[in-house]
C-alpha positions in Angstrom: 104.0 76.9 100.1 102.0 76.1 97.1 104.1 76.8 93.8 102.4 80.1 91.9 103.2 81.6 88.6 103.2 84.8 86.4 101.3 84.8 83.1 101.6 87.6 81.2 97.7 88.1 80.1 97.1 88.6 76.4 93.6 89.3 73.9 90.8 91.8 74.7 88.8 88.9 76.4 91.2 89.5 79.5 89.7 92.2 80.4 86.2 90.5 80.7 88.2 87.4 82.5 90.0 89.9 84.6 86.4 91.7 85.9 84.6 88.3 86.1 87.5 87.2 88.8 87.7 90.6 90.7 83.7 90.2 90.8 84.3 87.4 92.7 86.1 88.5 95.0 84.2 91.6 95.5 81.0 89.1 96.3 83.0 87.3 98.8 84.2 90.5 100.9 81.0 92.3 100.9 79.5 88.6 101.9 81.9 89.1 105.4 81.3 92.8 105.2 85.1 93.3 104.6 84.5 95.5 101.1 88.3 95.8 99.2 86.3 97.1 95.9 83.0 98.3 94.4 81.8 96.2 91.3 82.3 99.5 89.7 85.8 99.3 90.2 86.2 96.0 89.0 84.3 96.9 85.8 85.9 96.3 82.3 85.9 100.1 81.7 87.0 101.2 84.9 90.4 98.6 84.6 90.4 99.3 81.3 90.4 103.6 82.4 93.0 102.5 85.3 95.3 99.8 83.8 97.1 99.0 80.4 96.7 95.1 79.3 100.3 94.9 79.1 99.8 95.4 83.5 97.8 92.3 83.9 99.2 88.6 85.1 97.5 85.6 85.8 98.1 83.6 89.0 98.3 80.0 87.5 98.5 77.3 90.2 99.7 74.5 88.2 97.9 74.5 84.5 94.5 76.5 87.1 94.2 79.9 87.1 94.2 81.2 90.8 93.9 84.9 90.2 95.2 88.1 88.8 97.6 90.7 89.8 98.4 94.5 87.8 102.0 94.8 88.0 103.4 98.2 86.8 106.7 100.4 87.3 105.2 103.6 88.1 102.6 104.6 90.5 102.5 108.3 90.7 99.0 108.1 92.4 99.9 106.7 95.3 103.5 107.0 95.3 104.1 110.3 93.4 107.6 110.5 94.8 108.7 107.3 93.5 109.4 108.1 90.0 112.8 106.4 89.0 111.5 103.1 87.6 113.9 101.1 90.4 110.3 99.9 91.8 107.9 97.4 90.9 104.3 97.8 92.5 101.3 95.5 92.0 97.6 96.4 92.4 94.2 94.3 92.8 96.0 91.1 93.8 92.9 89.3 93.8 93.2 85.1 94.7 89.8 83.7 93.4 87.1 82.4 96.0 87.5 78.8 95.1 91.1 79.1 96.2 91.3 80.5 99.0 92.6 79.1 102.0 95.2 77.5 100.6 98.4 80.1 100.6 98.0 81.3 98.0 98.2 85.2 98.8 102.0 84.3 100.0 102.6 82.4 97.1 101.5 85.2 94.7 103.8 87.6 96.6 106.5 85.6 96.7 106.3 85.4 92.7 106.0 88.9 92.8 108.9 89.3 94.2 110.9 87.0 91.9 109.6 88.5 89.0 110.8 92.1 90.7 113.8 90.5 91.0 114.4 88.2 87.8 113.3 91.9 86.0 115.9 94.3 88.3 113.6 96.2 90.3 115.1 97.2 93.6 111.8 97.0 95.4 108.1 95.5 95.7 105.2 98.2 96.7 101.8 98.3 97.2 99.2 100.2 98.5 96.1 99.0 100.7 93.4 99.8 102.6 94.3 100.8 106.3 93.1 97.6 107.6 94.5 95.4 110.6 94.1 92.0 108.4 95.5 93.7 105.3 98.8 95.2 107.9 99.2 91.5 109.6 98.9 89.7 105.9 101.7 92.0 104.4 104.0 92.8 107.5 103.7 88.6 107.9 105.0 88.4 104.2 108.4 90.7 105.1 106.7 93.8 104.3 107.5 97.5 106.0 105.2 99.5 106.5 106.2 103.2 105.1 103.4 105.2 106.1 99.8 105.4 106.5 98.2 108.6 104.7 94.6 110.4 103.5 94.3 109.7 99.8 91.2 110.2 97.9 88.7 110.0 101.2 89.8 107.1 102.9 93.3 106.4 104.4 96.2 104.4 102.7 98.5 101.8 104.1 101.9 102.1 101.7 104.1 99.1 102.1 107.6 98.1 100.6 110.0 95.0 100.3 113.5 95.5 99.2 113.9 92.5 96.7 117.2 91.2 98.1 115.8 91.3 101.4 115.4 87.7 103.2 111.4 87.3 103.2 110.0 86.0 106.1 106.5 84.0 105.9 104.6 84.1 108.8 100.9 84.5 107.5 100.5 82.4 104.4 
């Protein structure tokens, strides 16, 4: 598995980097018709609206910067009942088109997970789409499914990894 790394994102000009990459991506799926986001979404106001600066990490692969992840300790949105700060969860994990292919999406979790770890979080969470790739992908990176529920018109696919809990790669 290629060797991935958190960089803590820092300077206004992230943001624009940050929408520029999710763009992207959002090109690429609607290209295969399998939409994650809207470009609204991945505008600088609506990340700037949904996220704090402080949230957003770089995927570097080596000194090349792979992608981007949101990592937070609170998600009351989607996981209202989770509200002890024990958790770490991580949204728009986004690997850039250019490197795809490559095992990256495992890589970035497992350094996720490390970081939950290195940082004392009992737990890695995320939130997805309710979509068979997006189930296989996670469940094949040690991932439980916790439930699958309505939330804001579409359904939700919650997902959880205990940080101590041997991780399993089957779909890199």
């Amino acid at each position: 598995m290629p060797s991935m790394r958190l960089v803590k994102a820092e300077g206004e000009a992230s943001w624009q980097q940050a929408s520029t990459i999710l763009f992207e991506v959002v090109k690429r799926m609607d290209a295969k018709n399998r939409s994650f986001w809207t470009a609204e979404q991945v505008s600088v106001s609506s990340l700037r609206e949904a996220y704090e600066l402080s949230q957003l990490y770089w995927l570097q692969l080596d000194d090349e910067l792979a992608g981007l992840v949101f990592l937070m300790d609170m998600d009351t949105y989607y996981w209202p009942e989770k509200t002890d700060r024990t958790s770490l969860f991580f949204h728009k994990l986004a690997i850039r088109p250019a490197y795809t292919g490559l095992g990256l999406g495992a890589a970035a979790l497992a350094e996720i997970r490390q970081f939950a770890r290195r940082n004392g979080y009992a737990h890695v969470r995320l939130d997805c789409r309710d979509r068979e790739p997006l189930h296989q992908f996670y469940a094949g990176n040690g991932f439980s499914l916790v439930d699958v529920k309505p939330l804001g018109g579409r359904k939700v696919a919650r997902y959880e990894l205990p940080v101590n809990h041997p991780q399993v790669v089957k779909n890199p």
